[in-house]
C-alpha positions, -999 to +999 in steps of 0.1 A: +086+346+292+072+355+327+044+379+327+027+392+360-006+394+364-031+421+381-032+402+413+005+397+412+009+367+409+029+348+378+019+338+344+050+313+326+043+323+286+062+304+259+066+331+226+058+313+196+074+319+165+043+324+148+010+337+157-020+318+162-056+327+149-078+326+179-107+328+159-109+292+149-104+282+186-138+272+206-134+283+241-156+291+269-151+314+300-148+297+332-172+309+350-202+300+325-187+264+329-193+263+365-224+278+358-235+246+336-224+218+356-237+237+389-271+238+372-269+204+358-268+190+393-299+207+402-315+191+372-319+219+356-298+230+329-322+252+306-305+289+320-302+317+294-266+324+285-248+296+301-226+279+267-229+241+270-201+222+270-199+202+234-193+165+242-159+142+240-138+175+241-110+178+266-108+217+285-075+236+294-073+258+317-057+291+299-052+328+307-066+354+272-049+386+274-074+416+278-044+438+260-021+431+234+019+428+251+042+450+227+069+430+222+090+454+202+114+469+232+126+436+244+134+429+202+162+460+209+185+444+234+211+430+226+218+404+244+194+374+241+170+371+274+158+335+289+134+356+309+115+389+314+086+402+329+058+423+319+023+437+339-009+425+323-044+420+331-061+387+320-094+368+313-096+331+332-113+308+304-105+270+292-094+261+252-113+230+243-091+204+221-110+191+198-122+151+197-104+130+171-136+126+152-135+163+145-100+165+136-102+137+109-130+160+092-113+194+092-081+175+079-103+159+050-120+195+042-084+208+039-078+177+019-107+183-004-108+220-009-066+214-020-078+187-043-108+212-061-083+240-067-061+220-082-090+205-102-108+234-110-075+254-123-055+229-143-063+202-166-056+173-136-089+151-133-095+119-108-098+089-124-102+047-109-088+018-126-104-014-118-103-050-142-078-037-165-104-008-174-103+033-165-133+046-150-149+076-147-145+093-110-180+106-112-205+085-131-179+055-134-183+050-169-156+022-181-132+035-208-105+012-223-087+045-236-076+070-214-078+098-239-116+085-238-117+093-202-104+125-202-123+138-227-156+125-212-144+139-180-137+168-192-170+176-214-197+157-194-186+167-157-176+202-139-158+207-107-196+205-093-199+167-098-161+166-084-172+183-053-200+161-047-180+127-055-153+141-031-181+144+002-189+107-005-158+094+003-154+095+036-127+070+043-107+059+011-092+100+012-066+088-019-073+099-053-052+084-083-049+116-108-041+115-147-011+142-151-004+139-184-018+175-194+000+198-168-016+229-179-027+261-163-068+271-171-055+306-158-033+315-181-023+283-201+013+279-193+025+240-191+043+230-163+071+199-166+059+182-133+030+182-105+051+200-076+053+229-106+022+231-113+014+235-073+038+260-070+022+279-104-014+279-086+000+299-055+012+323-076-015+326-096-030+333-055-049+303-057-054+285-019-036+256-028-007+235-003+019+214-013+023+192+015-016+180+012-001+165-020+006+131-005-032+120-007-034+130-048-011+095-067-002+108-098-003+088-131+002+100-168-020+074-190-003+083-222+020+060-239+024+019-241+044+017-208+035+033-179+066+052-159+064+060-118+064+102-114+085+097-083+113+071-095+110+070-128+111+035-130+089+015-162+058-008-162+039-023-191+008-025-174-006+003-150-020-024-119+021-033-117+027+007-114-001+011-087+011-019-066+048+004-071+033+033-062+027+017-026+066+021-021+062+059-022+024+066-006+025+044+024-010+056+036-028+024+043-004-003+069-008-041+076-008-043+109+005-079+099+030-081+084+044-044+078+033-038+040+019-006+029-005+003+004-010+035-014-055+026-007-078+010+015-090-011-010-058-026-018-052-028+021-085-053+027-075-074-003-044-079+011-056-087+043-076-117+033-041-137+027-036-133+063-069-147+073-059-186+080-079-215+084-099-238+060-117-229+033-128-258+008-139-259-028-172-266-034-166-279-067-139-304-057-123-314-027-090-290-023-092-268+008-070-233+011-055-217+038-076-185+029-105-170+012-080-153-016-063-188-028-102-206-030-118-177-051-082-179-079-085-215-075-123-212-087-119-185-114-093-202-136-099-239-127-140-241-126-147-210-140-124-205-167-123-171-158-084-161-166-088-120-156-052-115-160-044-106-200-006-102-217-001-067-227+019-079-261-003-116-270-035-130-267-025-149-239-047-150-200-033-158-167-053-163-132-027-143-114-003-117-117+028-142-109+017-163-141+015-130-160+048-115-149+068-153-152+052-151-187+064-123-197+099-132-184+104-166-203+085-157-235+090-118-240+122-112-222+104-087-202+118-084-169+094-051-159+079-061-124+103-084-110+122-080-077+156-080-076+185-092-052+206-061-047+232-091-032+237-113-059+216-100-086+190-130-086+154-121-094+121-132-084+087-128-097+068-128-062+086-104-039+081-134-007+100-154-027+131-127-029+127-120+006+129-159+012+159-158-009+176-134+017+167-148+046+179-180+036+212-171+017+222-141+024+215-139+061+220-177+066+189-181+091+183-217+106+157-222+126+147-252+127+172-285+145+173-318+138+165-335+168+185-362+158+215-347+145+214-314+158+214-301+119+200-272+114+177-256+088+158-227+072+125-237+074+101-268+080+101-278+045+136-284+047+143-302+078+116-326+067+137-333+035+169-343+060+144-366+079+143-392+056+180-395+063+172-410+096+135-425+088+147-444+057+118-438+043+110-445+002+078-427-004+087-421-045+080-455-066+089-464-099+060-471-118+084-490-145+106-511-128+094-505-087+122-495-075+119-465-047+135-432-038+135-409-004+132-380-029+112-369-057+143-355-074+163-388-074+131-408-091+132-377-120+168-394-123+163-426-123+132-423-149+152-411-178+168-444-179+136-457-187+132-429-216+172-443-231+161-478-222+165-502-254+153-533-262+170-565-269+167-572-308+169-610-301+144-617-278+128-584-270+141-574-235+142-541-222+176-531-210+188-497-193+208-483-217+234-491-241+258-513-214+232-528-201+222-540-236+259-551-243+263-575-212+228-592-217+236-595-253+269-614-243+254-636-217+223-647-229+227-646-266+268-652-271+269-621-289+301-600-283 
């Protein structure tokens, strides 16, 4: 739209399709800007009714209307119009953007306020998990029963203590919410999921927005296994369910390797596996490749200290992958495993599925022979080949002394030794039952 201005000259408008508050924009008229920086240069900046301009914020020129444009004539024809003109008057003055800084903190206020309603009108309360134990958002108070926590919650806090938890986080925005009592304080009504309850609360005229909803994770605590409230899929233990819930909330991104996470917290505990280099034991001489590997390595090998507990028997792991291959083999429970949507396989680690593809499925080999020109998935294996070409027998028979290039021909070889039978004449060991049979003949006559 082209509107002309009182000198004549043309003003290009584009009509939005919805209006725009200009009270919550910070602007300043053009001439008190001059006015400032004209003044500053004289070293003098202290004038009366000159508006400073606030630091790292970017000006735009723009033109304010003096007079409203009535748009309702041009609404009649007919006939759409790309352009048309209209006689104004107008105010010169500059829109300042505002710095990142400030838009982070408006977009965490919205964040928060959204979060309060919600808390303050229904019976949905924050809640952290942390060592296999709930926690209480406010005072953290360790609970091993979630019906525990929400009545403490519940009884000892009020959407005061909420508020005042919420202004202390500043970074970690995410909030991991127990939904299992979807109920309405305003008039009681239950709602069957969290969208609903949303929805309810607008109705009810409460300020609440549904798209803010990505920074609340929802969780319902009640139960023996633990089901995702996006996918519906099943865990027996809630940490498996909030690594899961990283599929849906991808708020927090490895700049790494790709993989999101639903916190920042998990985000810097992943991060540490990517941090290479060498990092000894002080209790004994193995070294790790990062800070992670060295402190499981101390917990469960110096330490005893096996954090990692099966849901259905007494027994403790030092990592999840012990847990979950445990509950595999002696439970039959195959909750938390990743599965080849190729060939069905499944893995316990999800690098170890995602090896599986790479190697299998898309048939990658990068790494040549430089003898042969063989090629091979990875490092591991090409150095396996090589002792095709070196000869070399680094895997000794401690029995007999005979030698292998490979560790899984010497597992071979050694049950011989475990069918091996002795000579009832003489005593002599021989390798199994023919072997027994030919020295019998030779050395004893025996047929």
């Amino acid at each position: 739209m082209t509107i002309k201005d009182d000198d004549g000259s043309d003003i290009v408008l584009t009509v939005l399709k919805t209006p725009i508050c200009l009270d919550s924009l910070k602007w300043e008229y053009e001439e008190d800007t001059k006015r400032y920086h004209q003044k500053k240069s004289d070293g003098n900046i202290s004038v009366d009714n000159v508006t400073k301009p606030l630091p790292n914020a970017s000006f735009t020129s723009v033109s304010f209307l003096k007079e409203p444009i009535a748009l309702d004539e041009w609404n009649k024809v007919a006939e759409p119009l790309s352009q048309i003109t209209f006689n104004v008057k107008t105010v010169q003055g500059s829109y300042m953007r505002p710095s990142r800084k400030k838009a982070n903190a408006m977009e965490f206020q919205a964040w928060k306020r959204n979060a309060l309603v919600i808390f303050e009108n229904s019976f949905v309360y924050p809640f952290v998990h942390s060592g296999n134990q709930y926690k209480c958002f406010v005072c953290a108070k360790l609970f091993l029963d979630p019906n525990a926590l929400k009545e403490h919650t519940t009884k000892e806090h009020n959407i005061k203590d909420l508020q005042k938890e919420l202004n202390n986080r500043i970074r970690d925005k995410n909030l991991k919410i127990d939904i299992t009592d979807l109920q309405c304080r305003v008039c009681l009504e239950r709602l069957p999921n969290f969208e609903a309850l949303i929805v309810h609360l607008k109705e009810h005229g409460k300020n609440v927005h549904l798209e803010l909803k990505d920074n609340l994770i929802p969780f319902k605590l009640a139960g023996d296994t633990f089901e995702c409230q996006v996918c519906g899929e099943s865990f027996l233990k809630l940490r498996l369910l909030i690594i899961h819930m990283s599929k849906h909330f991808n708020n927090f991104n490895c700049e790494v390797c790709g993989s999101v996470f639903i916190s920042l917290n998990l985000l810097k505990r992943h991060q540490q596996t990517h941090v290479s280099g060498n990092f000894p034991c002080d209790k004994c001489d193995k070294v790790f490749s990062n800070s992670a590997k060295r402190t499981l390595h101390m917990r469960g090998v110096h330490l005893k200290q096996l954090p990692r507990r099966c849901p259905i028997c007494p027994e403790r792991f030092n990592s999840n992958y012990q847990r979950t291959k445990h509950l595999r083999i002696v439970h039959n429970q195959t909750s938390g495993l990743y599965k080849c949507e190729t060939c069905g396989r499944e893995y316990d680690l999800k690098y170890h599925l995602l090896i599986h593809i790479r190697s299998v499925h898309l048939q990658e080999r990068n790494q040549e022979c430089s003898i042969c020109n063989s090629r091979f998935f990875s490092k591991y294996c090409l150095s396996r080949h090589m002792v095709i070409h070196t000869g070399e027998k680094n895997f000794k028979c401690n029995v007999c002394g005979k030698a292998y290039a490979r560790r899984k021909n010497l597992r071979e070889h050694h049950r011989v030794h475990e069918m091996a039978q002795n000579c009832s004449v003489c005593g002599q060991n021989c390798e199994g039952q023919a072997s027994l049979v030919a020295h019998m003949n030779s050395a004893h006559g025996v047929l």
